[in-house]
mmCIF entry with sequence, helices, sheets and N, C-alpha, C, O atoms, coordinates in Angstrom:
data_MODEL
# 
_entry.id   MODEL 
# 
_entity.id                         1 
_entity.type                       polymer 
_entity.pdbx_number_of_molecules   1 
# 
_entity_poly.entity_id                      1 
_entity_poly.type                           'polypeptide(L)' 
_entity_poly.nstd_linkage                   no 
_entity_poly.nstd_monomer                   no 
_entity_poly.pdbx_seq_one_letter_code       
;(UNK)(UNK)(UNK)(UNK)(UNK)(UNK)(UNK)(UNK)(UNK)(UNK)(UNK)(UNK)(UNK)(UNK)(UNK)(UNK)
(UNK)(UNK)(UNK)(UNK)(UNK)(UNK)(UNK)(UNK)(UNK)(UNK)(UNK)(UNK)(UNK)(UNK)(UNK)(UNK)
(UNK)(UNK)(UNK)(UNK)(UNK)(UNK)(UNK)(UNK)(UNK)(UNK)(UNK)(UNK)(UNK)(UNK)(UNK)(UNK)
(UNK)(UNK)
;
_entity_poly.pdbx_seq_one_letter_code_can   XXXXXXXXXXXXXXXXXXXXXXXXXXXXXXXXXXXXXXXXXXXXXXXXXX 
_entity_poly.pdbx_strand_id                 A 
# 
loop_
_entity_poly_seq.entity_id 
_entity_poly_seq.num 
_entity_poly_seq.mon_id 
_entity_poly_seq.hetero 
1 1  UNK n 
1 2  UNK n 
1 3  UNK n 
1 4  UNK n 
1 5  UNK n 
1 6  UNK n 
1 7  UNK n 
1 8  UNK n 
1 9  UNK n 
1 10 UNK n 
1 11 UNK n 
1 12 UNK n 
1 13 UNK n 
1 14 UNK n 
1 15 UNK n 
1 16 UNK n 
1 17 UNK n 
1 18 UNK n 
1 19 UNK n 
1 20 UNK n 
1 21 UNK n 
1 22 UNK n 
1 23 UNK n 
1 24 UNK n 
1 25 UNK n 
1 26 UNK n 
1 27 UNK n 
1 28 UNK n 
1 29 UNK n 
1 30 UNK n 
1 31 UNK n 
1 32 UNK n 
1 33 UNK n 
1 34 UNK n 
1 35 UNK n 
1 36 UNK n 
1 37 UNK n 
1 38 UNK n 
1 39 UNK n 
1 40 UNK n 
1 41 UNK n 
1 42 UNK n 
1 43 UNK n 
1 44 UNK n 
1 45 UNK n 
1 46 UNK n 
1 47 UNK n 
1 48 UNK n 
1 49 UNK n 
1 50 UNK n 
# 
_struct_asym.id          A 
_struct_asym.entity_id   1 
# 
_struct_conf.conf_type_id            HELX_P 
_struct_conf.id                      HELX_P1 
_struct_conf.pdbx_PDB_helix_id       AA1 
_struct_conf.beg_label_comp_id       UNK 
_struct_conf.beg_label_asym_id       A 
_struct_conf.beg_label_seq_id        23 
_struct_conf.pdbx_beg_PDB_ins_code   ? 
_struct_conf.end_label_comp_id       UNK 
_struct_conf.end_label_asym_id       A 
_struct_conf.end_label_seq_id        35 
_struct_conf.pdbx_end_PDB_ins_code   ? 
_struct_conf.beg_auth_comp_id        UNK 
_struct_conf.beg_auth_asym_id        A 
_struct_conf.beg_auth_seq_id         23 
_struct_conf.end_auth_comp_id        UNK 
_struct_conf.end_auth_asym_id        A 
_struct_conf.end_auth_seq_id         35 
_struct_conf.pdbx_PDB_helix_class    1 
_struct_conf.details                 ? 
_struct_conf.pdbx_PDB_helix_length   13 
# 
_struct_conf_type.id          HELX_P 
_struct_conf_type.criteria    ? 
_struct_conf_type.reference   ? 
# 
loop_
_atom_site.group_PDB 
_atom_site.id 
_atom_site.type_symbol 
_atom_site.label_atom_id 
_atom_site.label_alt_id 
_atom_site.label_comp_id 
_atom_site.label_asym_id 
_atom_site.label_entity_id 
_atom_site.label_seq_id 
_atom_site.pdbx_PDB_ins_code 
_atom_site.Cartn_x 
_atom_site.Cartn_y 
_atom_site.Cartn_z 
_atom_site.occupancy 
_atom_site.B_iso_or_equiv 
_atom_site.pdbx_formal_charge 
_atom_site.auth_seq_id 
_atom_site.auth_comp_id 
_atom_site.auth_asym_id 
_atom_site.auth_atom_id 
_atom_site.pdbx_PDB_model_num 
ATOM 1   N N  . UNK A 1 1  ? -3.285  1.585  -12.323 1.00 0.00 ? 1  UNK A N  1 
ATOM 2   C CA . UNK A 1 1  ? -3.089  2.213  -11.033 1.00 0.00 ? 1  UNK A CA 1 
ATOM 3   C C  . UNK A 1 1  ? -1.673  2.750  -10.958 1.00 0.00 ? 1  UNK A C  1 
ATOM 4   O O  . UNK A 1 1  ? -0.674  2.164  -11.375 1.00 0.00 ? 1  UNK A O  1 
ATOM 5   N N  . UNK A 1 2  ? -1.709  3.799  -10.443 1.00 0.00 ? 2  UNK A N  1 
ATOM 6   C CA . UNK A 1 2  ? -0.368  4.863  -10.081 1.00 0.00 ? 2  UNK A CA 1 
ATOM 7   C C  . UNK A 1 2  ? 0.250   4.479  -8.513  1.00 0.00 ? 2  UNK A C  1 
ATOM 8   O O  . UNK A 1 2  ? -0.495  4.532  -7.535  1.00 0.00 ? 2  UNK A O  1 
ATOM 9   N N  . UNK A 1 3  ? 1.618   4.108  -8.403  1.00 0.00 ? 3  UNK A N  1 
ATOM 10  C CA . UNK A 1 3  ? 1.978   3.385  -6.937  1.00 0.00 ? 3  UNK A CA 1 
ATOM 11  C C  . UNK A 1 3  ? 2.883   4.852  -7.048  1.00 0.00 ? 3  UNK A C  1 
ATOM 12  O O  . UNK A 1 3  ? 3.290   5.412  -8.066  1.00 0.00 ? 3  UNK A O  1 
ATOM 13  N N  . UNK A 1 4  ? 2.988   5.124  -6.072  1.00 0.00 ? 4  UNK A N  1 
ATOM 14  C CA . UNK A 1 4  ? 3.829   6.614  -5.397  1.00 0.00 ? 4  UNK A CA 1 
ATOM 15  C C  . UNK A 1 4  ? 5.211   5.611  -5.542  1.00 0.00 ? 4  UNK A C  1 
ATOM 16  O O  . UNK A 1 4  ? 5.305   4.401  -5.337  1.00 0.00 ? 4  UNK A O  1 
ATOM 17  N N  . UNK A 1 5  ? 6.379   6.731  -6.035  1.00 0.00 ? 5  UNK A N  1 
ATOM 18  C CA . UNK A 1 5  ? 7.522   6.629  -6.352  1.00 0.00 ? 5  UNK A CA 1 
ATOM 19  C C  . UNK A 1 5  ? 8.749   7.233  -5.655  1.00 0.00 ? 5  UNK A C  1 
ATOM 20  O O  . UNK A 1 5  ? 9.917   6.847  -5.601  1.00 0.00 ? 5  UNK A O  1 
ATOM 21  N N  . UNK A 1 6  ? 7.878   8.717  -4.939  1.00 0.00 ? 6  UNK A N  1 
ATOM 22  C CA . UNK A 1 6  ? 8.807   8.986  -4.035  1.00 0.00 ? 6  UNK A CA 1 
ATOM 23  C C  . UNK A 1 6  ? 8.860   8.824  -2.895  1.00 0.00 ? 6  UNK A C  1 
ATOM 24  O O  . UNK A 1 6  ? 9.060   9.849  -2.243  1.00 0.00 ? 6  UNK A O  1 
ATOM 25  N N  . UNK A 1 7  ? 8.700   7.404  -2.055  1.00 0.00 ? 7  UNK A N  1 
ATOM 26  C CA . UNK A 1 7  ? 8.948   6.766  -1.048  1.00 0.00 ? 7  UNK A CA 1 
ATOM 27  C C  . UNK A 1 7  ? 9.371   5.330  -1.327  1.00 0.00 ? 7  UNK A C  1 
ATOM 28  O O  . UNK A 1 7  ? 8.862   4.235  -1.566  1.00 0.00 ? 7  UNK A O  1 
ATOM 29  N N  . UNK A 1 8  ? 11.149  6.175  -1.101  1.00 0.00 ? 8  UNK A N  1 
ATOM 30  C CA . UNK A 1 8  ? 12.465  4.900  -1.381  1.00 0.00 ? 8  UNK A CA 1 
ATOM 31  C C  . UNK A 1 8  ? 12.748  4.136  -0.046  1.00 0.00 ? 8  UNK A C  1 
ATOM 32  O O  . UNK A 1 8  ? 13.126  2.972  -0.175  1.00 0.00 ? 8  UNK A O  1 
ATOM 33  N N  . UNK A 1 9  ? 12.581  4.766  1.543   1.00 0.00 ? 9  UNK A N  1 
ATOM 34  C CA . UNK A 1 9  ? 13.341  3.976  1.998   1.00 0.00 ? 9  UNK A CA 1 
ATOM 35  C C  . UNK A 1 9  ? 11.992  3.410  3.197   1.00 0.00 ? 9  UNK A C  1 
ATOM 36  O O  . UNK A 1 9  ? 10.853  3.878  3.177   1.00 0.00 ? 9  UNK A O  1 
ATOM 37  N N  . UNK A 1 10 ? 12.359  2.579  3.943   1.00 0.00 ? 10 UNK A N  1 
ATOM 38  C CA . UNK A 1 10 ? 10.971  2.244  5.260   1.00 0.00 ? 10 UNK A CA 1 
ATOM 39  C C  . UNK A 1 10 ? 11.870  2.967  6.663   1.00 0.00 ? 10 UNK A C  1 
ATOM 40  O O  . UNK A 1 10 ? 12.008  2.546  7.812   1.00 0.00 ? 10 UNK A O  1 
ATOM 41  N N  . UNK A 1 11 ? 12.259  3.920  6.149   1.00 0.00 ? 11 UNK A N  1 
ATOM 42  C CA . UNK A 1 11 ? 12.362  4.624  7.470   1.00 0.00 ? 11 UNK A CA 1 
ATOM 43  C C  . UNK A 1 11 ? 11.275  5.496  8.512   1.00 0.00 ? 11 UNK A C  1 
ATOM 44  O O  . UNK A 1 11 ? 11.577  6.072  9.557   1.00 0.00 ? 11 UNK A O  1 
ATOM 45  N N  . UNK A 1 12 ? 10.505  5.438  8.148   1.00 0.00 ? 12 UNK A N  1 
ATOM 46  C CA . UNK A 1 12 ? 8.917   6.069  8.627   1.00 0.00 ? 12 UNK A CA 1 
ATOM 47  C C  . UNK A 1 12 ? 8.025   4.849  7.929   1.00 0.00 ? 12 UNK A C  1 
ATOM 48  O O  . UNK A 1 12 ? 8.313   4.031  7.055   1.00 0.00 ? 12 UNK A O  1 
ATOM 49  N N  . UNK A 1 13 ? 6.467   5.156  8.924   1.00 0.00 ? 13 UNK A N  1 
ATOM 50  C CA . UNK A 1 13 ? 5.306   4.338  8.680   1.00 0.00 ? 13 UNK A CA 1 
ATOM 51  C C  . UNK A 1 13 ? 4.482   5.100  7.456   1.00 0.00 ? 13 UNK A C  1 
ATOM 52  O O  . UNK A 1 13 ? 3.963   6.207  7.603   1.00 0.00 ? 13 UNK A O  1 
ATOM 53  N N  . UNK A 1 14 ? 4.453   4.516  6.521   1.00 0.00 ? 14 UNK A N  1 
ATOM 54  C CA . UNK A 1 14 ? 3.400   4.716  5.337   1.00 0.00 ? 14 UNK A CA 1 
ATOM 55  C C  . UNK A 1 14 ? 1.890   4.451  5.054   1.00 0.00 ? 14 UNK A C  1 
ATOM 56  O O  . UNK A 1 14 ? 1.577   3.271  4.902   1.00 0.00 ? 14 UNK A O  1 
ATOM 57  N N  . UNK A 1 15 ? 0.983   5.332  4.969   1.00 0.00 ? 15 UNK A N  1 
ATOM 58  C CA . UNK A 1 15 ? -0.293  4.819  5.030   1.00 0.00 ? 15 UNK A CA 1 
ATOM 59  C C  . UNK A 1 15 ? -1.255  5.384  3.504   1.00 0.00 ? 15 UNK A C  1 
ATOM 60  O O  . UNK A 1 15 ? -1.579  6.521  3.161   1.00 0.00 ? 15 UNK A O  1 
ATOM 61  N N  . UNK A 1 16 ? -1.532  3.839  2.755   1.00 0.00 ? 16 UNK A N  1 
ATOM 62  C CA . UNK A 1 16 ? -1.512  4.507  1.651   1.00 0.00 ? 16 UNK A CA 1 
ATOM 63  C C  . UNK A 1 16 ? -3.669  3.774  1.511   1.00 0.00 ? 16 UNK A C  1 
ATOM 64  O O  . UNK A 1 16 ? -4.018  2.599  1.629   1.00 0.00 ? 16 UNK A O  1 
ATOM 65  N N  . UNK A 1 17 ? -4.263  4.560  1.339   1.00 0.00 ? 17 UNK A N  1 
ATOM 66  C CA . UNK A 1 17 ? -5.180  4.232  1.039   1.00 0.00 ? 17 UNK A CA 1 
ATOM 67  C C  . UNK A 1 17 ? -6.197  4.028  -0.603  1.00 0.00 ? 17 UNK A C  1 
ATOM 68  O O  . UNK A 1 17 ? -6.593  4.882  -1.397  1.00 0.00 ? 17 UNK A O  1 
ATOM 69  N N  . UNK A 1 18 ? -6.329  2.657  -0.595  1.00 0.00 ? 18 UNK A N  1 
ATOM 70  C CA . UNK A 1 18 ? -7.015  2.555  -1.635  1.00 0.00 ? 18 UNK A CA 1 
ATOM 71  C C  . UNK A 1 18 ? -8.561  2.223  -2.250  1.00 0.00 ? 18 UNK A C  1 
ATOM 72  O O  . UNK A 1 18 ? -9.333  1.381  -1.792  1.00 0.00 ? 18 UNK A O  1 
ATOM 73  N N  . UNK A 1 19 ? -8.758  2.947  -3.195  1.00 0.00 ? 19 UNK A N  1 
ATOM 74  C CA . UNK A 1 19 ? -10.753 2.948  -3.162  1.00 0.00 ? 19 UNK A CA 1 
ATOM 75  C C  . UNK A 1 19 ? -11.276 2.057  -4.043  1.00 0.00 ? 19 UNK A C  1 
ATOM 76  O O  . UNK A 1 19 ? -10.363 2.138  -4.864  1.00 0.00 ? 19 UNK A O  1 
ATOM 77  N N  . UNK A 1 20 ? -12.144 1.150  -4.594  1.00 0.00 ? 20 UNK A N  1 
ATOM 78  C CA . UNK A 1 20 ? -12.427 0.321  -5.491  1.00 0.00 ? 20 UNK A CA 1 
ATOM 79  C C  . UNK A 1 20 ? -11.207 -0.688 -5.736  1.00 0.00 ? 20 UNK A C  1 
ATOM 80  O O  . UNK A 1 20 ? -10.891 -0.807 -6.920  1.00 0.00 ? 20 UNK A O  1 
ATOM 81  N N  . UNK A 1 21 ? -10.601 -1.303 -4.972  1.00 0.00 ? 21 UNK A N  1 
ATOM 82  C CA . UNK A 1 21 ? -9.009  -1.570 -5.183  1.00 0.00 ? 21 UNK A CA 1 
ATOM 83  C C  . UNK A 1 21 ? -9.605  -3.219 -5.382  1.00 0.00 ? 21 UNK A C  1 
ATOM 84  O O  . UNK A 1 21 ? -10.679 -3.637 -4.951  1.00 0.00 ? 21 UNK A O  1 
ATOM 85  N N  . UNK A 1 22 ? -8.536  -4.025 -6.187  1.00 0.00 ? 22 UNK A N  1 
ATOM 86  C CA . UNK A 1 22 ? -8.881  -5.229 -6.703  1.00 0.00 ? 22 UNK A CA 1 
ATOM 87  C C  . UNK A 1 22 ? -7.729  -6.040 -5.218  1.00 0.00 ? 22 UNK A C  1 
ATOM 88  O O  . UNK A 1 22 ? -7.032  -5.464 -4.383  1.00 0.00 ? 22 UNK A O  1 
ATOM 89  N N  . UNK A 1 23 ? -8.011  -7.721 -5.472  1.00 0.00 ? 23 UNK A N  1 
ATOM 90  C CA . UNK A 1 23 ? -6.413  -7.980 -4.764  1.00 0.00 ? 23 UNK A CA 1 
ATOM 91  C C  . UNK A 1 23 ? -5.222  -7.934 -5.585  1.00 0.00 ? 23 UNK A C  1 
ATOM 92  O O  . UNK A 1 23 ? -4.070  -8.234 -5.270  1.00 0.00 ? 23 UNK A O  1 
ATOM 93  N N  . UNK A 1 24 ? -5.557  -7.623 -6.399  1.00 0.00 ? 24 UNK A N  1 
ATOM 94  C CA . UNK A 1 24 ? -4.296  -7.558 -7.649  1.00 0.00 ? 24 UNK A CA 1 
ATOM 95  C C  . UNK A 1 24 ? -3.259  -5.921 -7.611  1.00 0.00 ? 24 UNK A C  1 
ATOM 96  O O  . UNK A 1 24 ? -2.092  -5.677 -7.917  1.00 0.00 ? 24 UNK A O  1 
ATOM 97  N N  . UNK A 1 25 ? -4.438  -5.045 -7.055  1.00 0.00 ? 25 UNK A N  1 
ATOM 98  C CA . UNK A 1 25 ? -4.400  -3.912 -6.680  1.00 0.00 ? 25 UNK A CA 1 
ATOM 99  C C  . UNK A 1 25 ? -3.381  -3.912 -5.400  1.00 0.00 ? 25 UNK A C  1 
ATOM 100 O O  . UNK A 1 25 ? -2.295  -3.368 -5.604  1.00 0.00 ? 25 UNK A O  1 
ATOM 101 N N  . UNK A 1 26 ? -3.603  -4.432 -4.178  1.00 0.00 ? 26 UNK A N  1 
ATOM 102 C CA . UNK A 1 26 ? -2.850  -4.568 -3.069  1.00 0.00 ? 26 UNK A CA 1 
ATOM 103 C C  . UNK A 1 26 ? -1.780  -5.244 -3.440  1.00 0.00 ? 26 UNK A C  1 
ATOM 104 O O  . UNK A 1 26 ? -0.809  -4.912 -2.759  1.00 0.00 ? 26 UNK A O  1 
ATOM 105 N N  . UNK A 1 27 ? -1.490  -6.224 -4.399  1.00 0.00 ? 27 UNK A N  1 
ATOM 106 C CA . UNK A 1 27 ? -0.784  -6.796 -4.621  1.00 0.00 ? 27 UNK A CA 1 
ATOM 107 C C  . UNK A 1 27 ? 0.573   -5.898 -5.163  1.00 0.00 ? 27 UNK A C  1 
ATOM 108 O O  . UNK A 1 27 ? 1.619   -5.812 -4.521  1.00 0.00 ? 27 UNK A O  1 
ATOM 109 N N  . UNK A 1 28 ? 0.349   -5.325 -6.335  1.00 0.00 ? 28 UNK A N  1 
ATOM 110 C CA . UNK A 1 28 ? 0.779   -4.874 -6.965  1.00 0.00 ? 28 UNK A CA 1 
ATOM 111 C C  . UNK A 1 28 ? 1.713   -3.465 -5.788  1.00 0.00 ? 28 UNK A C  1 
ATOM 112 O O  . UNK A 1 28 ? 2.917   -3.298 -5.986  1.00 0.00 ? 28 UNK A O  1 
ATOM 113 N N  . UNK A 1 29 ? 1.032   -2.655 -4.737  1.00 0.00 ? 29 UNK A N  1 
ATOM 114 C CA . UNK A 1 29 ? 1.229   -2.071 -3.749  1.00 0.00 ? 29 UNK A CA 1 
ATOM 115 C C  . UNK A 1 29 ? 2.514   -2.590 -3.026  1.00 0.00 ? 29 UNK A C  1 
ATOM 116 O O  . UNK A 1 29 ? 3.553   -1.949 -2.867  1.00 0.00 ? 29 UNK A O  1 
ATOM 117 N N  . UNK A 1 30 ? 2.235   -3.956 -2.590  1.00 0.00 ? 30 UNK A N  1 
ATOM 118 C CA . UNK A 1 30 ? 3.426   -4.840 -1.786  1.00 0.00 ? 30 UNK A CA 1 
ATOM 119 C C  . UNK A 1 30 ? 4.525   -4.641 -2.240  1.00 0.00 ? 30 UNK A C  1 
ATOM 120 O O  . UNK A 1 30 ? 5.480   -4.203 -1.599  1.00 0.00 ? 30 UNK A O  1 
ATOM 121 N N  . UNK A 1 31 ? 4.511   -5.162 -4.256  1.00 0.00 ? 31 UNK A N  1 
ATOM 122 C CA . UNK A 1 31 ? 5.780   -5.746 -4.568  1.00 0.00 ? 31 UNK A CA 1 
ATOM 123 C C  . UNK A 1 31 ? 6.818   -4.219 -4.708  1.00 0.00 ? 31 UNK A C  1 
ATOM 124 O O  . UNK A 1 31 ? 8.045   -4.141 -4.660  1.00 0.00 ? 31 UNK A O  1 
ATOM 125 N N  . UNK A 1 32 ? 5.880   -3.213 -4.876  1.00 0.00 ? 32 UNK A N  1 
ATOM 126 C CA . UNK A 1 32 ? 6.512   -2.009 -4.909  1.00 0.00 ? 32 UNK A CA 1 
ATOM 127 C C  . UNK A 1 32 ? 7.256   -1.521 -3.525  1.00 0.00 ? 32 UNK A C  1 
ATOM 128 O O  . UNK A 1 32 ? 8.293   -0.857 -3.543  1.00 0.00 ? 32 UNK A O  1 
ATOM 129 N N  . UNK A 1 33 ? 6.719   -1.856 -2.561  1.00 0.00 ? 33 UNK A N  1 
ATOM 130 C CA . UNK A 1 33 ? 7.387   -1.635 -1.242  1.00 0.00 ? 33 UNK A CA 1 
ATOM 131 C C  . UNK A 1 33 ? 7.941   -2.511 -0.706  1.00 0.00 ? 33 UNK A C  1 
ATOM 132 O O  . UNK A 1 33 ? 8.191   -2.366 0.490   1.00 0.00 ? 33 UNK A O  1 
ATOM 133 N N  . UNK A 1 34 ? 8.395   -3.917 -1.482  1.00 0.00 ? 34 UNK A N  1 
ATOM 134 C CA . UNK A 1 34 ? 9.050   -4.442 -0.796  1.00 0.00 ? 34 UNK A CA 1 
ATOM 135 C C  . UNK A 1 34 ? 10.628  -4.317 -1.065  1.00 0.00 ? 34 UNK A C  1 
ATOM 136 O O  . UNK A 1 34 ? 11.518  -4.451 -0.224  1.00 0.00 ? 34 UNK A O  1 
ATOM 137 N N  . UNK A 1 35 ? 10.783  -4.000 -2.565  1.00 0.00 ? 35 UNK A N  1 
ATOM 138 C CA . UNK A 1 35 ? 12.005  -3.664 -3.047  1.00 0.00 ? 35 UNK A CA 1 
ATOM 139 C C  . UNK A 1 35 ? 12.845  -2.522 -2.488  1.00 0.00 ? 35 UNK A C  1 
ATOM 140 O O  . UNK A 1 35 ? 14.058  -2.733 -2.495  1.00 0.00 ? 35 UNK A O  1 
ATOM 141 N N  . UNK A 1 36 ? 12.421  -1.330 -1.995  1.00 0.00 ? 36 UNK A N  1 
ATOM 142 C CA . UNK A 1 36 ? 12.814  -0.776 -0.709  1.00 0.00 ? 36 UNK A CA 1 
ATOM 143 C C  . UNK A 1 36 ? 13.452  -1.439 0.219   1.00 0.00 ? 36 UNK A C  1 
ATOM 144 O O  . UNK A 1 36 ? 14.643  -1.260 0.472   1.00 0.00 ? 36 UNK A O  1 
ATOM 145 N N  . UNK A 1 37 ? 12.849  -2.103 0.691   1.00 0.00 ? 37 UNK A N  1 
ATOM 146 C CA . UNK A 1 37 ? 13.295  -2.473 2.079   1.00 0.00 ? 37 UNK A CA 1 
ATOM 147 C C  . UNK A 1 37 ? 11.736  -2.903 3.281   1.00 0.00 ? 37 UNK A C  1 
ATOM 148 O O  . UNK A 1 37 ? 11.942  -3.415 4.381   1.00 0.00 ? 37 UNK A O  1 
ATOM 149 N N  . UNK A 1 38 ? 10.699  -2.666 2.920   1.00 0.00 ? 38 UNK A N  1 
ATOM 150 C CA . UNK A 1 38 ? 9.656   -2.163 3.757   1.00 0.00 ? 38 UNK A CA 1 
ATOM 151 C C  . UNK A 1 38 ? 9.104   -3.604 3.947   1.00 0.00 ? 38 UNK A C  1 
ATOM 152 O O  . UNK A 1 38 ? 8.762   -4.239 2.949   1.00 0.00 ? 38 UNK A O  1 
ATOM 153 N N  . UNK A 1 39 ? 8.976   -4.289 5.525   1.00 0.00 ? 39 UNK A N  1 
ATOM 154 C CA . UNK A 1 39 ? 8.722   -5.990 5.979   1.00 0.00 ? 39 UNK A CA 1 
ATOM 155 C C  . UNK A 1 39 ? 7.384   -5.924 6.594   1.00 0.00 ? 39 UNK A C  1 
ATOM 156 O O  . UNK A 1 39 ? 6.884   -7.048 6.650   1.00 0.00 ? 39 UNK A O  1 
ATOM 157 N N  . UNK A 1 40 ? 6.696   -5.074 7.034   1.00 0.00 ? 40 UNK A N  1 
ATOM 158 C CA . UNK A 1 40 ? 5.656   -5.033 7.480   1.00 0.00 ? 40 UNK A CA 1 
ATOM 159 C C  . UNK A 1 40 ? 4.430   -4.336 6.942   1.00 0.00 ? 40 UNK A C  1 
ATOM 160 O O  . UNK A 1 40 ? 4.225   -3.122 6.971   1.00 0.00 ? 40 UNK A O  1 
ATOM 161 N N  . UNK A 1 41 ? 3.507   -5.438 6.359   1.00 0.00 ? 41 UNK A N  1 
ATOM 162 C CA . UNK A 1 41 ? 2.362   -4.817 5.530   1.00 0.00 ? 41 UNK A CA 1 
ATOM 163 C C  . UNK A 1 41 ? 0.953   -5.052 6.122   1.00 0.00 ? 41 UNK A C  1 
ATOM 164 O O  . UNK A 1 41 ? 0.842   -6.278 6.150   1.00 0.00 ? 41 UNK A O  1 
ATOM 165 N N  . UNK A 1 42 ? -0.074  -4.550 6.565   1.00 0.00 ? 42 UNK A N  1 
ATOM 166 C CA . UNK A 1 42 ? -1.034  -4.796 7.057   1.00 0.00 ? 42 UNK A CA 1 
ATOM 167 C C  . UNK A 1 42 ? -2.294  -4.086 6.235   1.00 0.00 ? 42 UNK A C  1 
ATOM 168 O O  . UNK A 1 42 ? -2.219  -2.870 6.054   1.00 0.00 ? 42 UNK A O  1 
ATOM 169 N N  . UNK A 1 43 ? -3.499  -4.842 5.710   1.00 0.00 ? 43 UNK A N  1 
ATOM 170 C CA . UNK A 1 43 ? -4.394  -4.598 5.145   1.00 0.00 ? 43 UNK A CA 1 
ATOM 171 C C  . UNK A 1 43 ? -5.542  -4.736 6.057   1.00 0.00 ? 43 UNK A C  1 
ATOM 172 O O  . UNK A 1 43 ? -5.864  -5.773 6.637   1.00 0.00 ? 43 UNK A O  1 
ATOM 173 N N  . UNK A 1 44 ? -6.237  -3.381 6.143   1.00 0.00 ? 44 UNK A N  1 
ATOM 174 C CA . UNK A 1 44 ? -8.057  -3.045 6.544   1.00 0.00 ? 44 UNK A CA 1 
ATOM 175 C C  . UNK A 1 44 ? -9.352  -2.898 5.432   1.00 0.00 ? 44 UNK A C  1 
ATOM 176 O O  . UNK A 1 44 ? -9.346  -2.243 4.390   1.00 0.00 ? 44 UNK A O  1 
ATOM 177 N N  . UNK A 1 45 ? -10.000 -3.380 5.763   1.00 0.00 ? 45 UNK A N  1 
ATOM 178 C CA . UNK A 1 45 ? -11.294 -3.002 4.949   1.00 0.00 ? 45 UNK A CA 1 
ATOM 179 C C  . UNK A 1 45 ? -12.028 -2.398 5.397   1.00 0.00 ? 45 UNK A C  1 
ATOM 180 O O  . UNK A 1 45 ? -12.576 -2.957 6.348   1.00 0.00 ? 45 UNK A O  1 
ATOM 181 N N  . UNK A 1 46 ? -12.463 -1.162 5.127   1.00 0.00 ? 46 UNK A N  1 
ATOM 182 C CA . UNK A 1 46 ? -13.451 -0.335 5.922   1.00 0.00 ? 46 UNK A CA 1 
ATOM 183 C C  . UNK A 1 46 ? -14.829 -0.191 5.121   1.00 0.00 ? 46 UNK A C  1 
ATOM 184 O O  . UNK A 1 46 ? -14.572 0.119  3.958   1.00 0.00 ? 46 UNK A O  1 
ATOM 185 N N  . UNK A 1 47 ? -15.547 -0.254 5.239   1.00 0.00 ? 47 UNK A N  1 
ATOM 186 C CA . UNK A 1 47 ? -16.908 0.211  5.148   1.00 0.00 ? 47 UNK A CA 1 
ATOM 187 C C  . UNK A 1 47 ? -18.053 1.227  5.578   1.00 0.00 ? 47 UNK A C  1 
ATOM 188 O O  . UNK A 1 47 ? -18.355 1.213  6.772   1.00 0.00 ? 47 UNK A O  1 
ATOM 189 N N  . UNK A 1 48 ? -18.609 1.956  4.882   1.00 0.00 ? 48 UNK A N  1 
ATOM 190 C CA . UNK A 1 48 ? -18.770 3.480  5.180   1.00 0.00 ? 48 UNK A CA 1 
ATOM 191 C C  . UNK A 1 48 ? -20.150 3.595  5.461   1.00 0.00 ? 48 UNK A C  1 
ATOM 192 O O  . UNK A 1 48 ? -20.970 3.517  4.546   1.00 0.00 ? 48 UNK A O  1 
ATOM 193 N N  . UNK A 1 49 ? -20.562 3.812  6.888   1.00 0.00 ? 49 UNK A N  1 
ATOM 194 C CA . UNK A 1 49 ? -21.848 3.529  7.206   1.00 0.00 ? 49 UNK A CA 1 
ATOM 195 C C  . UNK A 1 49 ? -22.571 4.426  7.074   1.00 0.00 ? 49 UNK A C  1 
ATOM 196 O O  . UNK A 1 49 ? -23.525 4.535  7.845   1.00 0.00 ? 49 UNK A O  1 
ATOM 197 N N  . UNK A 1 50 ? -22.300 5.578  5.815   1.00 0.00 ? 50 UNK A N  1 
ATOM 198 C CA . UNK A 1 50 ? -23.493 6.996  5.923   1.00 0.00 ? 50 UNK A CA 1 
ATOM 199 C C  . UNK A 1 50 ? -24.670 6.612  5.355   1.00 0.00 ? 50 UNK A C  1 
ATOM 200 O O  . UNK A 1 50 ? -25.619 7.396  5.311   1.00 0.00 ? 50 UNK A O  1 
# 
């Protein structure tokens, strides 16, 4: 998995969505934004009712 690189600082809200994603997957997401600076992480699961 590819984590976006050009978002260095948590000065704006980031919304990054992921598809088939493992928890290793989200995981991996966190540790990248936490080294920034970024303290607030919140995870949804959506499910697609078509």
């Amino acid at each position: 998995m590819e984590v976006v690189t050009e978002i260095s600082t948590p000065d704006r809200r980031v919304d990054i969505q992921l598809y088939n994603s493992t928890p290793n997957d989200i995981e991996l997401v966190f540790k990248h934004f936490k080294s920034p600076g970024f303290k607030e992480f919140q995870v949804g699961e959506f499910h697609d009712m078509i």
